[in-house]
N, C-alpha and C positions, 0 to 999 in steps of 0.2 A: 536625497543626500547620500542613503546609502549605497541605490544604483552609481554614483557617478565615482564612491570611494570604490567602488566592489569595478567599475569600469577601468578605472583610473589602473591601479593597483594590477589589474588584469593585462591590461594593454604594457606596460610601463614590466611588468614580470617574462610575459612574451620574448619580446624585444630583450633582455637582459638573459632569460634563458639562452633562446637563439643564439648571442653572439658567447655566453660564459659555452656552449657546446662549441663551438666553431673553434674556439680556443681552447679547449682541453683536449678537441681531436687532433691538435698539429703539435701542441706540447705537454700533455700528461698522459694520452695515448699511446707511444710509441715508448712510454716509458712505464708501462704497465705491462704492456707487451712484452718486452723486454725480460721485467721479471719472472713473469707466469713461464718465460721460458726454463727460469732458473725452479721455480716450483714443480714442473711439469716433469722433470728428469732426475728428482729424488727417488732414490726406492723407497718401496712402504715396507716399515719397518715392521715385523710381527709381532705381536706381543699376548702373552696368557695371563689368564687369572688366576691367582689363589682359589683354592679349594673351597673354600665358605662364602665366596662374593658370585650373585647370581649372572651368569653368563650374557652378554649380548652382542649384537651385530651392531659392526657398522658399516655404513653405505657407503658405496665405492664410492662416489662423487657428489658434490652437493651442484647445484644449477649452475651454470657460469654462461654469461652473451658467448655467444660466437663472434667471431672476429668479421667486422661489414655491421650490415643492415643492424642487426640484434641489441651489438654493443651502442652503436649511434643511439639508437631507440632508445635505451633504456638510459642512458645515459642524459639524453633529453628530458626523457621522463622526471626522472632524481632532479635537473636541474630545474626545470619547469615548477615542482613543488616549491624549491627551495625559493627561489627569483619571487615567486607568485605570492606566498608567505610574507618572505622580507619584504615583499613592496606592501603588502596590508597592512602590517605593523606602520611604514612610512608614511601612507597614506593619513592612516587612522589618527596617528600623533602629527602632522601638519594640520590637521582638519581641526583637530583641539585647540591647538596656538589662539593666541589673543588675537583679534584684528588690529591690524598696526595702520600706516600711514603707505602710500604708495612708495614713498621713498623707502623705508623698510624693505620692500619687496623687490628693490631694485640692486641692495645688496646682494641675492639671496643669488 
């Protein structure tokens, strides 16, 4: 039973990944991009410490995909977890449900 919930959920997350990436590349991609432009061509502003507060660095950049292959990928990725998640939960709480009548299931 828990193969076919842990199948289920797997298969049914795939599929919902795949098309939720498909869709974020043609409409929340190009609007990402977009911004980062606006990010990308602030100056970094300098700034010092008070004399009693111990000094530190910070790092020019923190990681970010590259625009193509990197961004797809990891974006896939994120989706993937999230699709794969919410389908176990779905899975999990259908598999609990009472058995009802066929007619029940033909609402569904």
């Amino acid at each position: 039973m828990i193969t076919r919930i842990a199948r289920t959920a797997g298969f049914s997350g795939l599929l919902a990944a795949l098309l939720l990436t498909l869709l974020q590349s043609f409409w929340v991609a190009p609007l990402i991009l977009e911004a980062e432009t606006y990010e990308s061509s602030a100056p970094i502003a300098e700034h010092e410490h008070a004399g009693e507060v111990a000094a530190h660095e910070h790092s020019a950049e923190a990681w970010a995909p590259e625009d193509g292959w990197q961004r797809v990928l990891s974006t896939t990725g994120g989706n993937l977890v999230v699709a794969v998640g919410f389908a176990l939960i779905l899975t999990a709480l259908y598999s609990l449900r009472e058995p009802k009548r066929a007619g029940t299931g033909a609402l569904w």
